[in-house]
C-alpha positions as CSV (number, residue, x, y, z in Angstrom):
1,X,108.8,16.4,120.1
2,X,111.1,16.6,123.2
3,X,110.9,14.4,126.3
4,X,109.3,17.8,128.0
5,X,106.7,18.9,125.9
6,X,105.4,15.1,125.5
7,X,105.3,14.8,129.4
8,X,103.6,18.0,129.2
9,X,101.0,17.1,126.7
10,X,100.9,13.0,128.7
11,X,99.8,15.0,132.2
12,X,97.6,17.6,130.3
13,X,95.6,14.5,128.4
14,X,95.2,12.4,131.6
15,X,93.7,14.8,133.1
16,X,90.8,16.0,130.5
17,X,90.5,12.3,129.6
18,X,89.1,11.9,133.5
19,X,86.1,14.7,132.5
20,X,85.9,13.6,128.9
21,X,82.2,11.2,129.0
22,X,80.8,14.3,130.1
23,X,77.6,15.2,128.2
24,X,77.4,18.6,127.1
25,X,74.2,19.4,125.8
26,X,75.1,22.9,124.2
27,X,77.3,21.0,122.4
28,X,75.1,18.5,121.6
29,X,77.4,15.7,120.2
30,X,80.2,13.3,122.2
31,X,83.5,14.7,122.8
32,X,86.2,12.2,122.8
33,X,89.5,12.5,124.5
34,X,92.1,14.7,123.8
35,X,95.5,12.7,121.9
36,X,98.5,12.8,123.5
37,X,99.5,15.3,120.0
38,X,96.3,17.0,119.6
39,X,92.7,17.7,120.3
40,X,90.0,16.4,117.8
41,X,87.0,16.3,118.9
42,X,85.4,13.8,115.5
43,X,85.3,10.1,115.1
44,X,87.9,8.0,114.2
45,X,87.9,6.9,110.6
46,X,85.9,9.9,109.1
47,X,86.9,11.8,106.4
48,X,87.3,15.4,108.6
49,X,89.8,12.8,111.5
50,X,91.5,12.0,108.1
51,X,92.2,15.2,106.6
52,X,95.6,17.1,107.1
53,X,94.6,18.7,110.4
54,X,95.4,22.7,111.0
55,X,98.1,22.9,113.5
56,X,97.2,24.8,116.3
57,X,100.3,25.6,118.7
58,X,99.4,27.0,122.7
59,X,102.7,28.6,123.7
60,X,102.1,28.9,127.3
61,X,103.2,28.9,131.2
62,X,102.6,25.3,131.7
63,X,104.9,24.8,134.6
64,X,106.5,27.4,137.2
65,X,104.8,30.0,139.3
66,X,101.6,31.3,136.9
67,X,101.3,27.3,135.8
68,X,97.7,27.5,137.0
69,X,96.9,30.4,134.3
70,X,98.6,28.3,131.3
71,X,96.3,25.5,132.0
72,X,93.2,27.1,132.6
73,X,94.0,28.9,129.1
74,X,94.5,25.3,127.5
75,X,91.1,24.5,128.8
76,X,89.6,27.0,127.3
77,X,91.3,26.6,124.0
78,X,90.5,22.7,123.9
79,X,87.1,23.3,124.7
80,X,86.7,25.4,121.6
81,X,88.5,23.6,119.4
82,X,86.1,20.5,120.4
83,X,83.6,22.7,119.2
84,X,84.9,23.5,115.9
85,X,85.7,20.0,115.7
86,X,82.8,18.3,116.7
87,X,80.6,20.0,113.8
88,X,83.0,18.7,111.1
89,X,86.3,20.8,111.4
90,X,87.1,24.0,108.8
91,X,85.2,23.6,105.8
92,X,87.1,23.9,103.3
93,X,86.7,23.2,99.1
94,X,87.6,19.7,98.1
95,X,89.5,21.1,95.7
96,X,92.0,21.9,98.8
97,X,91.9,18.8,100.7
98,X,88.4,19.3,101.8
99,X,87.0,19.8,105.8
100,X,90.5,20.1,107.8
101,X,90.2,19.6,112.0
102,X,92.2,21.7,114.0
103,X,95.4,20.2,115.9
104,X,95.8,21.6,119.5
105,X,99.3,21.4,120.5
106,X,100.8,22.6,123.9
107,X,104.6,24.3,124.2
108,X,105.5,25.1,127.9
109,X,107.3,28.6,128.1
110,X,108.1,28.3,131.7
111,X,107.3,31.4,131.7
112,X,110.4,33.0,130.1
113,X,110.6,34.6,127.2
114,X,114.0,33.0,126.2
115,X,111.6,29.8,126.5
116,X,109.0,31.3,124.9
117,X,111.5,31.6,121.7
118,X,112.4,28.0,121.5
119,X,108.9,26.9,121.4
120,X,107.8,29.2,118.6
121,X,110.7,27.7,116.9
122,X,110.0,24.0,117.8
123,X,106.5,24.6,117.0
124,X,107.0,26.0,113.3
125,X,109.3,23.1,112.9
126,X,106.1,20.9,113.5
127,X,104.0,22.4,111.0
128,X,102.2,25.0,112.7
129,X,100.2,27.6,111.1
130,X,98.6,29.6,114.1
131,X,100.3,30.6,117.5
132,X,98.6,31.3,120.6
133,X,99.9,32.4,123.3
134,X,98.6,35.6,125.9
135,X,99.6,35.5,129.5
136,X,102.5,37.7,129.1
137,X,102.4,41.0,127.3
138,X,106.5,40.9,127.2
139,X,106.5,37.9,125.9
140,X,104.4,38.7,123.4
141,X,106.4,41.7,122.4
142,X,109.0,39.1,121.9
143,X,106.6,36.7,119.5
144,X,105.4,39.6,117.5
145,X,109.4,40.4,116.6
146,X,110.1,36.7,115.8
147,X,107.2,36.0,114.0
148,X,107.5,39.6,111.8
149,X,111.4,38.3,110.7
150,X,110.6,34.7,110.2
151,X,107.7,35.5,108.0
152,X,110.0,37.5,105.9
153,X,112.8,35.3,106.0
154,X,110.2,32.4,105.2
155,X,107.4,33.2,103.2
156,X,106.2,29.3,102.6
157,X,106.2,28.7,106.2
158,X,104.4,31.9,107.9
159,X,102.3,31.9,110.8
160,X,99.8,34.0,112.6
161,X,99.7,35.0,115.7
162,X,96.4,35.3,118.1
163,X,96.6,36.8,121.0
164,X,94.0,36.4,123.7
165,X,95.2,38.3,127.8
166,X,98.4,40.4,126.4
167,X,96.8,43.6,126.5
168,X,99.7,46.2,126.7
169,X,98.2,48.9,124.6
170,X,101.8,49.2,122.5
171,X,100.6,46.0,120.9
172,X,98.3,46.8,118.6
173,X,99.4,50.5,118.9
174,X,103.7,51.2,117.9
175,X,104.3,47.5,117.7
176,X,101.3,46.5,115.3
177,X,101.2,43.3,112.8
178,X,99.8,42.7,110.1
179,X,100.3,38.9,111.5
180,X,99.2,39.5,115.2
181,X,95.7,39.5,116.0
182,X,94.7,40.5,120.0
183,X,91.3,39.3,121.0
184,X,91.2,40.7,124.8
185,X,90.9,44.8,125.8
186,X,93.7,46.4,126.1
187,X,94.7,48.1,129.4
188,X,93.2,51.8,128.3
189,X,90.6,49.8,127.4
190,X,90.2,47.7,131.1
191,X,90.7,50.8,132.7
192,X,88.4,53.3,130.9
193,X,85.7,50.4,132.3
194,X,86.6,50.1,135.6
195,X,86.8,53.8,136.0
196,X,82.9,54.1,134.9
197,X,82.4,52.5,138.8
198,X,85.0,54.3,140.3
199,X,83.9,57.5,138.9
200,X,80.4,56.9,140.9
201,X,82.2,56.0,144.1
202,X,82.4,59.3,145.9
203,X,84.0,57.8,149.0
204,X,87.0,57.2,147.3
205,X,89.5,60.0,148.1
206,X,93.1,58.2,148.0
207,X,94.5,55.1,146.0
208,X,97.4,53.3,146.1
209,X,98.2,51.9,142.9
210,X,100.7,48.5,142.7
211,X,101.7,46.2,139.5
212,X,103.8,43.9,138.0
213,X,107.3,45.2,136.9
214,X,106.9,44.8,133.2
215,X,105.8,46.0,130.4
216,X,101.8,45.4,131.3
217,X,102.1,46.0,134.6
218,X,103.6,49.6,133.8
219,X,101.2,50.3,131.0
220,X,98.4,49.6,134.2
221,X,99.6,51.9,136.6
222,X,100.5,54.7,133.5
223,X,96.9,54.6,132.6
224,X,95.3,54.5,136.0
225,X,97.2,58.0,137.0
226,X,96.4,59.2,133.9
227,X,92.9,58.5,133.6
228,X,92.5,59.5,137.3
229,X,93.7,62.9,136.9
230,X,91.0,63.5,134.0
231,X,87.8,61.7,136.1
232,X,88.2,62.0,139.4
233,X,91.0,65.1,140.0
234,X,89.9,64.5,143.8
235,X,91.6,61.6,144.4
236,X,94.8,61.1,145.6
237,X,97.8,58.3,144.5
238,X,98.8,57.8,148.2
239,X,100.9,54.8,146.8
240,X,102.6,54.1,143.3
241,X,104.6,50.7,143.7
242,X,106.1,47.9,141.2
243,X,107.0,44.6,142.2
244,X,109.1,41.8,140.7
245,X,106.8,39.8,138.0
246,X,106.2,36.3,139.5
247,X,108.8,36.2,142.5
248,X,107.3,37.6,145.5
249,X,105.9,35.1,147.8
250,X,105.5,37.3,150.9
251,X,103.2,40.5,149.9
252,X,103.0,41.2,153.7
253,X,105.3,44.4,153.2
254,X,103.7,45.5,150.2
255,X,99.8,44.8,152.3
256,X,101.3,47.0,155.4
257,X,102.8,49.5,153.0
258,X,99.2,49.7,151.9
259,X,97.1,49.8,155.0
260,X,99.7,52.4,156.3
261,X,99.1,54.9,153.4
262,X,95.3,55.3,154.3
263,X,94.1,54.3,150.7
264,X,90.6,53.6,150.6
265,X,91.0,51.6,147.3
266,X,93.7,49.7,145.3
267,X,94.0,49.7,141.6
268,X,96.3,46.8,140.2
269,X,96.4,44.9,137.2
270,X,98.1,41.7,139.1
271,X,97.3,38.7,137.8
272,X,98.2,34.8,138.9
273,X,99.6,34.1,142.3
274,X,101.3,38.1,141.7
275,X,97.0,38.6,142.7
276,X,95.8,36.2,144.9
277,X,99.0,36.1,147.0
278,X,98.7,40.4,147.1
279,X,94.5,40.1,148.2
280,X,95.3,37.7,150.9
281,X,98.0,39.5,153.0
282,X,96.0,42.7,152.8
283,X,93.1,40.5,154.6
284,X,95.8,39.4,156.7
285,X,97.3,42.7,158.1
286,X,93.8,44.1,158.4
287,X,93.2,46.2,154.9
288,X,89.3,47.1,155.0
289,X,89.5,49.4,151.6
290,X,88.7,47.9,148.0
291,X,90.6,46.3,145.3
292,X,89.8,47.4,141.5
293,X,91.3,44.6,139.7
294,X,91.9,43.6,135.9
295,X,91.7,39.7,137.0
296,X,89.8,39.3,140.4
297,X,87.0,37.7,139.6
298,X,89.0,34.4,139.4
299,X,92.3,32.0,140.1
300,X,92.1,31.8,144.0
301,X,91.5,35.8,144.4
302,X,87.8,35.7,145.8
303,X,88.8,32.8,148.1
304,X,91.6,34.7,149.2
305,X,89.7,37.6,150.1
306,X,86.6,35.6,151.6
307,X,84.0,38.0,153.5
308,X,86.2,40.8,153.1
309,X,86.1,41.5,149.4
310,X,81.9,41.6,149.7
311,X,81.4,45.1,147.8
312,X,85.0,45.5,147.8
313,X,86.3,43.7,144.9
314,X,85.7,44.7,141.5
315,X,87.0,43.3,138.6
316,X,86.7,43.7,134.9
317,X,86.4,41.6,132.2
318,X,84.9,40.6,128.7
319,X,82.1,37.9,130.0
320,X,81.5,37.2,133.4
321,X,79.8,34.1,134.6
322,X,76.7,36.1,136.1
323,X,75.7,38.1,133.2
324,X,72.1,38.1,132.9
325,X,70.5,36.3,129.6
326,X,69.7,32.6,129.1
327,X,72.2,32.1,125.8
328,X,75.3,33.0,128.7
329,X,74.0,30.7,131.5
330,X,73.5,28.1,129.1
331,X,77.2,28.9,128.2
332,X,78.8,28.9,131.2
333,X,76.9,25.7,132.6
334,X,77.7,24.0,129.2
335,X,81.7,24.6,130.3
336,X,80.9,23.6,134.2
337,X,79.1,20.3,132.9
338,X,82.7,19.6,130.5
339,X,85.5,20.6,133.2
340,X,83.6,19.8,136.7
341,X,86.2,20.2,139.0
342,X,85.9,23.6,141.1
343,X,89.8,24.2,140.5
344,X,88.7,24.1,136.5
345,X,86.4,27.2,137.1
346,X,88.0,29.6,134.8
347,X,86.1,30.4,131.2
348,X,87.1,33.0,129.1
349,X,84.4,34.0,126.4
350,X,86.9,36.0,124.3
351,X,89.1,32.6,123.9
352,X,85.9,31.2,122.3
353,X,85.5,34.1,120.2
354,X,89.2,33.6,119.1
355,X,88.9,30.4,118.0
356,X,85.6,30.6,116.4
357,X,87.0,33.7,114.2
358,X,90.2,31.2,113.3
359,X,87.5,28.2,112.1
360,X,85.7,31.5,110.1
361,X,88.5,32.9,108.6
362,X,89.7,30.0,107.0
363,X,86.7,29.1,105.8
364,X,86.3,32.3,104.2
365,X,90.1,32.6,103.2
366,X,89.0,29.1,101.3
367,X,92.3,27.6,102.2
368,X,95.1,27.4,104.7
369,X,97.6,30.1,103.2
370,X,98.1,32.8,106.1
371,X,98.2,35.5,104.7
372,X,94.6,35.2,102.9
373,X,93.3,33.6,106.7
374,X,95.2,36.9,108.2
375,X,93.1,39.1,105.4
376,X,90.3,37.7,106.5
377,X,90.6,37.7,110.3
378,X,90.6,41.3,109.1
379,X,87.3,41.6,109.1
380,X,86.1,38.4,111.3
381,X,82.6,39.3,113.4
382,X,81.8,36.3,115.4
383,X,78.7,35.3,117.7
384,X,78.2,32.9,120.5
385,X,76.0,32.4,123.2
386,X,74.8,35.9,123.1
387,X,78.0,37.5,122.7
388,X,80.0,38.5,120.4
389,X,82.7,40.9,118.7
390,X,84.4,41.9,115.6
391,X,88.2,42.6,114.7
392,X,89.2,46.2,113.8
393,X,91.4,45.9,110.7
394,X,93.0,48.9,111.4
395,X,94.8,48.1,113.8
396,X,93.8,44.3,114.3
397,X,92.3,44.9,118.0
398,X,89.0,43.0,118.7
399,X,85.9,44.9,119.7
400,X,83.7,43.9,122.0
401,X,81.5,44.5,125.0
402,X,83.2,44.6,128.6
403,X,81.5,44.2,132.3
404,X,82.0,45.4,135.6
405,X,81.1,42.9,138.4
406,X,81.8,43.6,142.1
407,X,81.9,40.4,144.7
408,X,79.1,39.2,146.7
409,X,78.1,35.9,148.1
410,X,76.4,33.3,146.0
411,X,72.4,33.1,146.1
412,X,73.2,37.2,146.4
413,X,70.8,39.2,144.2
414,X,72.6,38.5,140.8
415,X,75.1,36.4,141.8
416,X,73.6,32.8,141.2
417,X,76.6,31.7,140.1
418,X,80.3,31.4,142.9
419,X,84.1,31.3,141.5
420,X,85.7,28.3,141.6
421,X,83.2,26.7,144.5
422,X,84.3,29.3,146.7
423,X,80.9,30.3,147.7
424,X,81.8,34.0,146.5
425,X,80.6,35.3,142.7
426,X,80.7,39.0,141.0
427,X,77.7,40.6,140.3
428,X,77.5,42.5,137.2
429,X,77.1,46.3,137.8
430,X,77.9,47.5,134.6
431,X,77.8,46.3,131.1
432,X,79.9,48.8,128.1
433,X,78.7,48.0,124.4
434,X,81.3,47.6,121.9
435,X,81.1,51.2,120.6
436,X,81.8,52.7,123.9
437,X,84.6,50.4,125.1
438,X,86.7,51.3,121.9
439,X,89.8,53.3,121.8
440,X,91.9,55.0,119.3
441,X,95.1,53.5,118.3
442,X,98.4,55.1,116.4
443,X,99.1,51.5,114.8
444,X,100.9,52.6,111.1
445,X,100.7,48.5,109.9
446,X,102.6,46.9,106.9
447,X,100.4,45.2,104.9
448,X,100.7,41.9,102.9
């Protein structure tokens, strides 16, 4: 392991070991701290803390401008593997070893793709069997091609790949698989959704639409015209602007650019500081019209926004902390109790999903070979808390059910719970089963 990639793993241990006596009573056992190599949430000296563990690799910004999304990611990702953990690992036949844990190990990425490269490569080296990695549909693009050649070039050490925020629909569309598995919506997906709101909002006559310069970012604002022209034909794009990915620090010409135009809404698909840094200059220059977001239900947005994104923001998603039931609050609270800190306020259902369809897989598979675990992620279908989803073999694109939510104050109607302590939450105004949210694909996948 290099000097940065321990540091890394050194400052990401210290600071879970400060939340780690935490009791978590959905959990219902003690979680231990994470190692400085991997996360295993069972006892010292048992036979699953013995076993050959299943290495788990998080390739990831850790560091650089969109650091705060890697981490909250690892959060998530710990979390569930302390899950998987905690009730005895993968089960697996004694025959093969017996019940494996699974090994969480962090790469940082920096955020490049060139980055991105060397850890896939430093992680293989280590004996990893399952990449994850999300924040960056380019860089995915990037993984997908590396991972396709090295499992030809090495058959005895493939790996899969799980994908759980890259959701440029070319992913599981031209540049499909058969070893990449995505586990969030795609963009047509996102945007089919938050058009079901938009549709209803008659006021709406002109939007300007702004993204990321990249691959995602372009597939965003391609979709949005798109699906605008076919559902509401009455609006006007006022505004059709790309920025540098990750670089901007002053969105003060880009929030005055907007206010100028007269558009009574903003669609972007911004994510990271490219979002929260974009919501607070349009408060600042005076912007009274309403963001429909892809991420602003989180990170530092509704903060950013304060009173002025009330009814304004909207922002979809696969689980939102506010969805009504018992089984989610229980959920959510369960992840508030582990990771207390305000700042930690950031839990993705579909990165539970994920993981709990890995722990299936190979327990069906009946071993750690990847390509039977890929043949069965084929067909994983996985429940928790309520919610749930399946993978669509054709194509290898998770189903599920997406929401709506638009921002209000906490102790709102529906919005008992805030983002992030902020004293703002999003109230869930529309929920889209499964069979509804889906999407046709032109994936044409090699098969092993």
């Amino acid at each position: 392991m290099n000097k940065l990639r321990s540091v890394g793993l050194k400052t990401g241990a210290a600071a879970l070991r400060q939340s780690a006596l935490a009791a978590t009573a959905a959990l219902c056992c003690v979680l231990l701290p994470i190692s400085a190599s991997h996360a295993q949430a069972v006892a010292p000296g048992t036979a699953v803390a013995q076993a050959k563990p299943v290495k788990v690799a998080l390739i990831e910004s850790l560091s650089g401008a969109f650091a705060n999304t890697g981490e909250a990611v690892y959060r998530n990702i710990y979390w569930a593997v302390e899950r998987v953990n905690a009730r005895g690992g993968v089960q697996l036949p004694a025959a093969v070893g017996g019940p494996r844990p699974l090994a969480l190990e962090r790469y940082d990425s920096k955020g490049q793709n060139e980055e991105a490269l060397s850890a896939l490569r430093a992680a293989i080296d280590d004996g990893a069997q399952v990449i994850l990695q999300g924040n960056s549909s380019a860089t995915a693009a990037v993984l997908i091609e590396a991972i396709n050649k090295h499992n030809e070039r090495e058959p005895n050490k493939r790996v899969i790949f799980l994908n759980y925020s890259a959701v440029d629909p070319i992913l599981t569309n031209e540049k499909c698989s058969f070893w990449h598995f995505r586990f969030d919506a795609h963009a047509d997906m996102r945007m089919a959704a938050l058009m079901e709101v938009m549709r209803e909002d008659k006021a709406i006559k002109s939007v300007y639409l702004i993204g990321q310069d990249y691959s995602f970012g372009q597939a965003v604002l391609r979709e949005a015209k798109k699906q605008l022209a076919a559902q509401r034909p009455d609006v006007a794009v006022v505004g059709d602007e790309l920025h540098p990915i990750g670089r901007v620090k002053d969105f003060a010409p880009y929030a005055v650019k907007i206010k100028t135009s007269g558009a009574q809404a903003v669609v972007t698909g911004n994510w990271g500081n490219d979002l929260t840094l974009l919501v607070k200059a349009a408060r600042e220059v005076g912007y009274e019209g309403s963001f429909y977001t892809f991420y602003g239900n989180a990170l530092g947005a509704p903060a950013a926004m304060g009173d002025a994104g009330i009814g304004k923001v909207v922002a979809v998603a696969d689980w939102l902390p506010n969805v009504p039931g018992a089984q989610s609050e229980a959920f959510y609270q369960s992840f508030r109790t582990r990771f207390p800190k305000p700042q930690d306020d950031y839990v993705h259902m579909r990165m539970q999903l994920m993981v709990e369809a890995l722990a299936q897989s190979i327990e069906r598979a009946g071993s750690t070979d990847v390509v039977a675990i890929a043949r069965q992620m084929e067909s994983a279908n996985v429940q928790l808390s309520g919610q749930g989803g399946s993978m669509r073999a054709a194509d290898h694109q998770f189903q599920q059910a997406l929401v709506v939510g638009v921002m209000d104050k906490k102790g709102a109607p529906g919005v008992k719970f805030d983002v992030e302590g902020s004293g703002y939450g999003f109230r869930v105004v529309r929920q889209i089963p499964a069979a509804k949210a889906q999407q046709p694909h032109s994936c044409n996948m090699q098969r092993y």
